[in-house]
N, C-alpha and C positions, 0 to 999 in steps of 0.2 A: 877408426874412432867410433864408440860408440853414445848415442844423445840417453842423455839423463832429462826427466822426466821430473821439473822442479816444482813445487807447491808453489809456486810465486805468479801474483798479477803479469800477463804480458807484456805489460809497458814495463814493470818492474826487470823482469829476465832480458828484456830488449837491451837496459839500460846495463845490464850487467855481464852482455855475450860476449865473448871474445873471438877473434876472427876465426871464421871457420875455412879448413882446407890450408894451414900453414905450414901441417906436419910438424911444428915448434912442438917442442920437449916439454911440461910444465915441471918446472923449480918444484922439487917438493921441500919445500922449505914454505912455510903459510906465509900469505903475504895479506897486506890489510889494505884498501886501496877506501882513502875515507873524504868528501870532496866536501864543500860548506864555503856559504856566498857569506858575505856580511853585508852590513847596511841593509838589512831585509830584503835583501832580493832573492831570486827564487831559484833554488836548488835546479843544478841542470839535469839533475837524475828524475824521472816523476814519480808521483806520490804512489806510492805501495798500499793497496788494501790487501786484505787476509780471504780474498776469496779465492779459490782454487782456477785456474787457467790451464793455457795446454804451456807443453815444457818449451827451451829458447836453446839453440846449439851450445853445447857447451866440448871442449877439450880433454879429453880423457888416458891416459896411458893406463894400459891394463895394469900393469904394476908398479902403479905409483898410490900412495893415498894421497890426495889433493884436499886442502881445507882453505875455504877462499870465504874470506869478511868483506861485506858491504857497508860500511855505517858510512850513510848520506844524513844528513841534519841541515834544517834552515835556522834561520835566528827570530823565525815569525811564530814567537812562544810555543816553543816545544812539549805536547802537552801527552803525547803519547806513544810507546815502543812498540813497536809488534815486532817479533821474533819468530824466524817459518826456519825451521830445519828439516833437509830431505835428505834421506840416507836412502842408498841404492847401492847393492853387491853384484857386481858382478864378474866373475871370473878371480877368484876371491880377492877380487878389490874392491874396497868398502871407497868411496867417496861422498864426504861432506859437504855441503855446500849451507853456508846459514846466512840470513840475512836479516840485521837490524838494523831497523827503520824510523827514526825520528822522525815523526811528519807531526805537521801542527794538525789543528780542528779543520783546515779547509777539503774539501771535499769536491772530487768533481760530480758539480750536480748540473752540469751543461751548461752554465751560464756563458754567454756570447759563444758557445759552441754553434759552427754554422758560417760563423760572419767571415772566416777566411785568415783570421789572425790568431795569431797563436797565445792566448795570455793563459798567465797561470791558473788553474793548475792544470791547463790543458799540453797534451804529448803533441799533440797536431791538431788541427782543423782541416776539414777536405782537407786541398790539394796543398795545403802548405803540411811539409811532411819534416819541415829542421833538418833539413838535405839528406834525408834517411833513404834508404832504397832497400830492395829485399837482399842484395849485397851482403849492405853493410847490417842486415839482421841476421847476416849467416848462410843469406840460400843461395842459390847456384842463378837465380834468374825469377823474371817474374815481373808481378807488377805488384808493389806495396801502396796501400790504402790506409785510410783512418779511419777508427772507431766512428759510430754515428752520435754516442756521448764525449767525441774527443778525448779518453781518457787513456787510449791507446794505439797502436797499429793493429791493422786490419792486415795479416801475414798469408786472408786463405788464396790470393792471388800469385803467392811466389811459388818456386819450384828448387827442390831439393835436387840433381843427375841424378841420385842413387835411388831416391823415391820411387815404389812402384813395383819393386820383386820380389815384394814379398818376406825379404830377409832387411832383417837390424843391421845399418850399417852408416859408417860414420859418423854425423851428426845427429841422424835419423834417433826418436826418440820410441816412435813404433815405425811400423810398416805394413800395410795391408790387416791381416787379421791376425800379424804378431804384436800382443802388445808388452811386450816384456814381464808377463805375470800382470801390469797393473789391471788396473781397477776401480770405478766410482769409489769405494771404501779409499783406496791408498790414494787416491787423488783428493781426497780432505769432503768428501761426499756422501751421504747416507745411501743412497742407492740412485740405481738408475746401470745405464748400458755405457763404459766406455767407448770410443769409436778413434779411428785414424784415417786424420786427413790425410788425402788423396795424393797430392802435390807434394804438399810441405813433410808429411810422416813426422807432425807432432800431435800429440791428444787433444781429440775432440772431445771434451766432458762437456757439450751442448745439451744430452740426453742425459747427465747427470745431476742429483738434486737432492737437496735437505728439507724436507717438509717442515716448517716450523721457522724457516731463517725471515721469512717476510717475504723472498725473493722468486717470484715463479721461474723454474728451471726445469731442464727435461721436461718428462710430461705431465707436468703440475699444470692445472686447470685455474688454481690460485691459493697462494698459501699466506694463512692467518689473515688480516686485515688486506693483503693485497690482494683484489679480486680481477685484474685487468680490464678495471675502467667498467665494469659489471654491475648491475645492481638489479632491484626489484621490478622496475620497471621496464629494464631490456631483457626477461625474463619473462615477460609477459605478466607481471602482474601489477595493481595498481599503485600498491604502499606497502610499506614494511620494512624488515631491515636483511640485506643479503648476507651471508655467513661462507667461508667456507668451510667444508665438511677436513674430518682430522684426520687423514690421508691427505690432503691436498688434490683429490682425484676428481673431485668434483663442487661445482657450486652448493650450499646448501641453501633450501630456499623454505624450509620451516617455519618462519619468520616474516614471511612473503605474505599478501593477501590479495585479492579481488572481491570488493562484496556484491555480493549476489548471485558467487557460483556455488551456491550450495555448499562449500568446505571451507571449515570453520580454520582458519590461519591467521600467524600474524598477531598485530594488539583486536583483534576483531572479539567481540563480547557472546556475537552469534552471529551466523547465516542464512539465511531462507527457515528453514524449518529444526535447523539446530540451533541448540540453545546451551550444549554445554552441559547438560544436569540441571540448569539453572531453574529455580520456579520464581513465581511471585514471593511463597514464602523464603527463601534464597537472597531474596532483596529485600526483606523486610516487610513485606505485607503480610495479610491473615491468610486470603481469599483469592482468586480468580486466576487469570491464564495469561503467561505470560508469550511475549510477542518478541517478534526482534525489527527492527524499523530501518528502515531503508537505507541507512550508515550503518548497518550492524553493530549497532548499538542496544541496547535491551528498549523495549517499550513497555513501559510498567503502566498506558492506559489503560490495561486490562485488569490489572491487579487492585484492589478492596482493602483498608487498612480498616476494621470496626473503630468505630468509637463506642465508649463504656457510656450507658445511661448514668446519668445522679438523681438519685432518690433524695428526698420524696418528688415525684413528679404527678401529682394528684393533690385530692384536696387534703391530706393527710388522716382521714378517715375512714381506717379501710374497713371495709363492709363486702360480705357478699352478695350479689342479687341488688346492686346499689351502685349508680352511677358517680362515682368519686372523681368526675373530672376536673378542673384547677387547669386554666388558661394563665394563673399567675404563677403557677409552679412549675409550666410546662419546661421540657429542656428545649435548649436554642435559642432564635429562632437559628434553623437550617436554611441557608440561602442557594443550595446548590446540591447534586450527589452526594448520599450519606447512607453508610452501613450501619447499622446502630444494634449492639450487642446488649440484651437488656435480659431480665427475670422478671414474672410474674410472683412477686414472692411478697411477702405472705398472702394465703388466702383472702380473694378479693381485691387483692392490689390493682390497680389502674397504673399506664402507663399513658402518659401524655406528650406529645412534641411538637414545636410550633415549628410550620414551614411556612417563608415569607420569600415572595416575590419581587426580587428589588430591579427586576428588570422594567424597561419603558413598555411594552408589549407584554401578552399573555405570554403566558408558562402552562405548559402542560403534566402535573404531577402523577405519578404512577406509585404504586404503593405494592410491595409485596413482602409478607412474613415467610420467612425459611427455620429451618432446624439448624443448630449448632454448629453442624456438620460443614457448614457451607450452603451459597446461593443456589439455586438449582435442587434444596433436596428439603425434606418435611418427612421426619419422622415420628417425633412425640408431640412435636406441638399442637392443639388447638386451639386458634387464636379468633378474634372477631376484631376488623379494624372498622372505627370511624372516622370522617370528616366531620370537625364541626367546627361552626361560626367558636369567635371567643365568648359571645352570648350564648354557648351551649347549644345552639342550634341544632340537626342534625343535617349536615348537607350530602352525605353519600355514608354508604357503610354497605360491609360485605360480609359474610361467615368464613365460606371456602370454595371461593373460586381459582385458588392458587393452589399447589399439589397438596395432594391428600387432605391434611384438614386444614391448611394454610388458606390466609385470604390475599386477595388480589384485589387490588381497583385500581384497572388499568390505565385510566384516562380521564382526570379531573382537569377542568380551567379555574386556572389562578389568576385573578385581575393583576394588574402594572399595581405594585406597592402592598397587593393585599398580604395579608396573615391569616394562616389555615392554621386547625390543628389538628392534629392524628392523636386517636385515643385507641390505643389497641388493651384487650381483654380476655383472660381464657374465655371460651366457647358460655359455659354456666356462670362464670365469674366464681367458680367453685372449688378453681383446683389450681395448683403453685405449677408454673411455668420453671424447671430450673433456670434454663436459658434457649433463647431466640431470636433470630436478628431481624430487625427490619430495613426494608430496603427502600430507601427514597428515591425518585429519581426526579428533578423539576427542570424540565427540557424548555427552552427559548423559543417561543414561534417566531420563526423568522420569515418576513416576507420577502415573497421571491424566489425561496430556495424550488418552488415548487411543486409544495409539500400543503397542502390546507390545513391549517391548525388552527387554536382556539380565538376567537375575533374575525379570523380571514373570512370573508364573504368568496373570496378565490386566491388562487396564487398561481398566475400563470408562467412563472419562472421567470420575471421580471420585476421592476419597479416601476415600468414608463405609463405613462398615461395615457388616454385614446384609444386603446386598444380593448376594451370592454372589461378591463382591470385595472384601477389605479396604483398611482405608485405604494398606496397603502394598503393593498389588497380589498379592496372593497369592491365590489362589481357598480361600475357605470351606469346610471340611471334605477341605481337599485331603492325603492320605499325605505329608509329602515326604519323599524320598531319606535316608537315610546310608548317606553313604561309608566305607570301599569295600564294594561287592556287586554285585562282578564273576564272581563263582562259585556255586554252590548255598552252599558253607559258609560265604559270607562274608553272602550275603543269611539267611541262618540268625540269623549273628551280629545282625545289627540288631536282631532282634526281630520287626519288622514281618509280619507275618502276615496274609493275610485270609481270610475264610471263605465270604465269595461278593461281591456288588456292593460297587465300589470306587473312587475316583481318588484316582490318585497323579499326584505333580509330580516333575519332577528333571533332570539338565541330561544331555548326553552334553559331559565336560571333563572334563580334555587330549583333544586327537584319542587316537582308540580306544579310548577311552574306553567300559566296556558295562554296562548296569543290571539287575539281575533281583529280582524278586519274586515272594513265598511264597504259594502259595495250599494251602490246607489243605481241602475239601470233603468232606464227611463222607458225599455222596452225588453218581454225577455229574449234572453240569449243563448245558445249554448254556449255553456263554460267549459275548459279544459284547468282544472285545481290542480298541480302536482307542486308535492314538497321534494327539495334535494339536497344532498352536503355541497357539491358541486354541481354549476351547471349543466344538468343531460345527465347526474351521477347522484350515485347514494351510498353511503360506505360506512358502517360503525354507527348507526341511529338506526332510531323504529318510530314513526312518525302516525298517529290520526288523525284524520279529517272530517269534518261534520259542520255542516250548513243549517244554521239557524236561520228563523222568519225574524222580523222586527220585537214580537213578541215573544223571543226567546225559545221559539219551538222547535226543535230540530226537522228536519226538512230528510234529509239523507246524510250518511257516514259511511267513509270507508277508514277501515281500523288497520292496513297494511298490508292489503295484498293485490292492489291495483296498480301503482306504481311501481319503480325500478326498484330493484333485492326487498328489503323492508320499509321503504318510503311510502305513502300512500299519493294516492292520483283520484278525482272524482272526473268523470265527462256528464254530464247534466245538463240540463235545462233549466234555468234559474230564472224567476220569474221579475215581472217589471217589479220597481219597489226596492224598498231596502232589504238589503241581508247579509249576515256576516258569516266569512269561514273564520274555523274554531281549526288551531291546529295547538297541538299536542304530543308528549313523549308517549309512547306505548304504554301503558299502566303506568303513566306519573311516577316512574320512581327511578329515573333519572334524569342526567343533566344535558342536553344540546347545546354545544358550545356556538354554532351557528347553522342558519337551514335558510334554504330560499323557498317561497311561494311563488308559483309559475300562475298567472290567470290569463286564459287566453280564450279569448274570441273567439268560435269557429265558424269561419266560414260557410256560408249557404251555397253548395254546390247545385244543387235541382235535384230533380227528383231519376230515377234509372228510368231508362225504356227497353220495353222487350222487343225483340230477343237478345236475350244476353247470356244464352247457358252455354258456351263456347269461347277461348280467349280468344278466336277470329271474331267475333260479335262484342267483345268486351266494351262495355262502357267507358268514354273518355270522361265523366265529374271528375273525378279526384286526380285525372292526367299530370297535373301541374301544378305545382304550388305545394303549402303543408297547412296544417290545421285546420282541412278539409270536412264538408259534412254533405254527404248525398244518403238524399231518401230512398228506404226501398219497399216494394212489396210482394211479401212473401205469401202469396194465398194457396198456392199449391206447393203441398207437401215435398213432390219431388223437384221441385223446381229448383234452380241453381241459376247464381245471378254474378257475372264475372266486373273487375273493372281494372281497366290498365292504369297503372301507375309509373312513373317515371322519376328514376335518382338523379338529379344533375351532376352530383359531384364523388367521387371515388371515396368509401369511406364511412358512406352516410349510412343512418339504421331508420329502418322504419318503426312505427306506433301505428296499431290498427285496432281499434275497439271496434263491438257493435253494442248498440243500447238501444234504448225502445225508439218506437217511432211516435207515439203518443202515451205517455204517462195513465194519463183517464184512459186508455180503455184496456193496458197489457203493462205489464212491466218484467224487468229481469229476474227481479225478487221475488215474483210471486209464482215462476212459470210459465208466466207468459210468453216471454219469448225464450226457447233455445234452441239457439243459434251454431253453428260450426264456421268457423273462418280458415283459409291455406291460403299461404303465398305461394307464388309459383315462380321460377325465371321465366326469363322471354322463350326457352325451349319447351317449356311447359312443365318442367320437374318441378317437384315440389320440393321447397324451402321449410316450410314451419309450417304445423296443422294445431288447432286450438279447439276441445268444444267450452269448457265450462268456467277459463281463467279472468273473466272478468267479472260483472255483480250478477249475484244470481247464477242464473242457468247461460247468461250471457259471454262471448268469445272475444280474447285478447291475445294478440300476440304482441310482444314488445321486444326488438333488438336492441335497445339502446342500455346502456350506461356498461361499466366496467366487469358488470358480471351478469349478463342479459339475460333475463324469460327466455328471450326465442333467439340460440346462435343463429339458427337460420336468417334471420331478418336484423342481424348485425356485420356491420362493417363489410359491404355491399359493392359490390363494384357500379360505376355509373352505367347506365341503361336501360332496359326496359325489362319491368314486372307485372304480373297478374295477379288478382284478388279474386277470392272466389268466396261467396256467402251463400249458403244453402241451412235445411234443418240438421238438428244434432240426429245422430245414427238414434239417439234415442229415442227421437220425434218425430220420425220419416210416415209413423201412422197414425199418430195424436194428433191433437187438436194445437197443441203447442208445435206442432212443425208450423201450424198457420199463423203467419205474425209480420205484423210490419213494423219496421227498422232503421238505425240510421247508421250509415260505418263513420268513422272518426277514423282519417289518414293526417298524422304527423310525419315529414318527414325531418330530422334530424341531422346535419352536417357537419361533419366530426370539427 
């Protein structure tokens, strides 16, 4: 006998084997064998699908043609026919086998497959097997099994005797690596490797498969929407959508993403530094750089849309050489960032724009004019911008300090509620701007962040109190200012008075703005005057200082080069009696949003004693403490006079002036005294050498604040230092090496 090789579901061929090994004759005469329950009950044949399986024993005489009809039907609404015909020649006998299949819509999709009973539309469950055995499937011995979807037997357990030589024989449908010509193709297959089971010698189409059916088979990885329970995230990536690829050979993961590896996938808009092609202008803006934000999403913070100026925004008289300003015509008011795309057109045109602070705290406004082109560049413009009150005041203005002939003004304070206006103008007022933008910017001071801005006396990155900042940035026990006291009588008028160590707070506003305060001394003192942005610091101001008598006389000034970067510092002798320090912006022609004045006592340390030209001999006065003051004297030229000092804390920077030691008989200013001052470590290297940076001919080294006079004598480790005072290499033979002196040691604690 030889096994034919049927297109039919297993359970389907099962249901339709005829006993194998009887040697019975088959009737060629077609016989129809057609079985149907009623009262809906369930067909004892099982449901037939159209997938390909391995072949079931069937009965063969070489010379006979055999044509054998299955029509099973239930009465559970018959809604569908499938019909599988397999023709196979062999030994020129053709036999048919066809099978039509009435089954209804139910399907086995496993339901109570498992539970051990048998219900429709299930062939078995386990071990309940409807008294089947691999017998009565045709094989010679074995152990028969069920499906793990119950929808058929499980035959790879039985055993064919004749299985296993290699040769086609009996019921055998292959055998070893004969497979009777077939083939994935003739097995109803697009491709893949036919195979024959071992035992049984029926088709193993395991390895066979149609890319496209839905169904992973052979070595399909996952075909169409079936991915085997697959996706984006057991791929290793975070979101997306998984695909398979149209081979079925592998997952595709195109669609896939992680943001923040750098590869742009998936619904992802950008990643790290790709953007896609994408710019600002892409998204609708004019101007700037576009960004991609931590979702990989675009960040269009970067990005500028112009606003169009409306004319007229002046007094509507245009004039050249003619201040056309109009605060009732102005555009806006602008409450926040604004690009502002405008023309100087016609000759003489003015351009006007109110900027208003609607914040509770100051705002810090920035102003710069660009070319056409975009932020960042100036090619034909020249422009002149102002600030001014709506009374046409003038409160800041610039030509070009922004590229080429573009203006800038970097740093204006905006009161809580005020109204500024911007009047920009060609350069002569003489010649037609086509177009140029202006850039506003009005930034929030915010207390706390930090950051010192416009109002903050400090910002120590907090809000709390007690800590020498309060929660409104104001410094703790600090004077502040009332206005006006710009005179002796008007600084009378405040009130404010002090009688020796002091800080005060206070702004220099409107440009030219000038501040002074009362000191009343009942004996004199030496004073230490410094102005700061920050406590111990100076950054973005240029400050003068100058001490007037009762009677309006100036006394002494330092114009900005005593103090830290361009801050001014006076060390003096300021007599018993009344007198005011005068502080001021560097030539009056800008604004200080706030500054502190430091006045401080110094201490009377005593006078030096020789010998001291050695730091084994060094003087202990200024040992200890800060805002020290020891006498000295210099009568001989070579002489050299040391004194030990000591940091308590890691961090800290020193302050070492020298100034006269008597006013009446020598001073810095005139020659009198100059001086050379070094710090040294406790090894005796030197740190910082000084002859001429304080007043006059006189010596200063200063480590302190953010950007120090002397690196050497900043941020210091705790320990012990030497100070050495001797004459300038200039004066080692003059008559100015002879001088007596006083050092001023501050020591500073970060």
């Amino acid at each position: 006998m030889r096994r034919i090789a049927l297109s039919l579901p297993l359970s389907a061929a099962i249901a339709t084997m005829t006993a194998c090994g009887d040697d019975a004759t088959v009737d060629t005469t077609a016989s129809t064998s057609e079985t149907s329950t009623t009262d809906d009950s369930t067909s004892t044949s099982p449901v037939t699908d159209t997938t390909p399986t391995t072949g079931v024993p069937t009965t063969t005489d070489p010379t006979t043609t055999t044509t054998t009809t299955t029509d099973t039907a239930t009465t559970d609404d018959t809604t569908t026919d499938a019909v599988t015909t397999t023709t196979s020649t062999t030994d020129d006998t053709t036999t048919t086998t066809t099978t039509d299949t009435d089954t209804t819509d139910t399907t086995t999709d496993g339901v109570g497959c498992g539970d051990g009973v048998i219900q429709d539309p299930e062939v078995c469950d386990g071990a309940a097997l409807a008294d089947q055995d691999c017998v009565s499937q045709g094989f010679d011995s074995g152990t028969l099994a069920c499906a793990a979807d119950c929808s058929a037997f499980d035959i790879s357990g039985c055993v064919l005797a004749s299985c296993g030589n290699g040769a086609i024989e009996g019921e055998e449908s292959c055998d070893g690596d004969d497979l009777a010509g077939q083939d994935c193709v003739s097995q109803g297959f697009e491709n893949g490797t036919l195979t024959c089971m071992a035992n049984t010698c029926v088709f193993d189409v395991s390895a066979c498969f149609t890319c496209g059916d839905g169904n992973i088979s052979g070595p399909e990885v996952c075909d169409g929407t079936e991915l085997g329970g697959e996706d984006c995230v057991s791929q290793g990536f975070e979101a997306g959508e998984l695909g398979c690829a149209a081979d079925c050979s592998a997952l595709d993961t195109s669609s896939c993403s992680t943001c923040g590896d750098n590869v742009l996938g998936g619904a992802e808009e950008c990643d790290g530094a790709l953007l896609g092609g994408a710019t600002c202008q892409s998204q609708g803006a004019d101007f700037g750089t576009l960004k991609c934000a931590a979702d990989c999403g675009f960040d269009l913070s970067g990005c500028i849309t112009a606003v169009d100026e409306t004319e007229p925004n002046d007094d509507g008289m245009v004039a050249t050489g003619t201040n056309d300003f109009s605060a009732d015509n102005a555009n806006g008011p602008y409450t926040g960032d604004t690009l502002i795309k405008a023309k100087i057109t016609p000759v003489g045109d003015d351009d006007v724009f109110a900027v208003q602070n609607t914040g509770d705290g100051y705002a810090t406004l920035r102003l710069e004019t660009f070319g056409i082109e975009g932020p960042g560049t100036c090619v034909s413009p020249d422009t002149v911008i102002d600030i001014r009150s709506a009374a046409n005041v003038l409160l800041a203005t610039d030509d070009q300090s922004g590229i080429n002939n573009c203006s800038l003004i970097p740093s204006y304070p905006v009161a809580p509620g005020e109204t500024v206006y911007v009047r920009v103008t060609d350069y002569l007022d003489n010649t037609v701007i086509n177009d140029y933008l202006l850039d506003i910017k009005l930034t929030p001071v915010v207390c706390g962040d930090g950051l010192l801005g416009f109002g903050e006396q400090c910002d120590d990155g907090n809000v709390a109190d007690g800590d020498g900042c309060d929660g409104t940035c104001q410094l703790e026990d600090v004077i502040a200012e009332i206005e006006p006291n710009n005179t002796n009588a008007q600084s009378d008028a405040t009130g404010i008075v002090a009688t020796g160590s002091a800080l005060f707070g206070g702004a220099i506003t409107p440009v030219a703005d000038v501040d002074r305060w009362r000191f009343d001394l009942a004996a004199p003192q030496f004073l230490r005057l410094e102005s700061f942005t920050s406590f111990s610091d100076c950054a973005g101001i240029s400050t003068a200082l100058r001490l007037y008598d009762s009677n309006n006389v100036q006394i002494i000034a330092d114009t900005g080069t005593a103090g830290i970067s361009t801050c001014s510092a006076l060390v003096f002798p300021v007599p018993a009696g009344t007198t005011y320090v005068h502080l001021e912006e560097t030539g009056n022609n800008a604004a200080i949003m706030n500054y502190f004045l430091e006045a401080a006592v110094l201490t009377d340390a005593g006078t030096e004693t020789e010998p001291n030209e050695a730091l084994a001999a060094a003087n202990l006065n200024i040992q200890d403490g800060s805002d020290l003051l020891v006498f000295g004297d210099h009568s001989v030229n070579a002489d050299s006079d040391y004194y030990r000092i000591d940091v308590p804390v890691a961090g800290s920077s020193l302050r070492l002036e020298v100034i006269e030691g008597d006013r009446a008989v020598e001073t810095c200013e005139s020659n009198g005294v100059d001086s050379r001052v070094t710090l040294y470590n406790a090894m005796g290297v030197e740190l910082a050498n000084d002859d001429d940076d304080g007043r006059g001919f006189c010596s200063l080294i200063d480590g302190t604040g953010s950007a120090p006079l002397d690196a050497g004598a900043h941020n210091l480790a705790a320990g012990t230092y030497y100070v050495q005072v001797r004459a300038s290499g200039l004066a080692q033979n003059g008559a100015a090496g002879q001088f007596i002196y006083r050092l001023a040691a501050t020591v500073r604690k970060p």
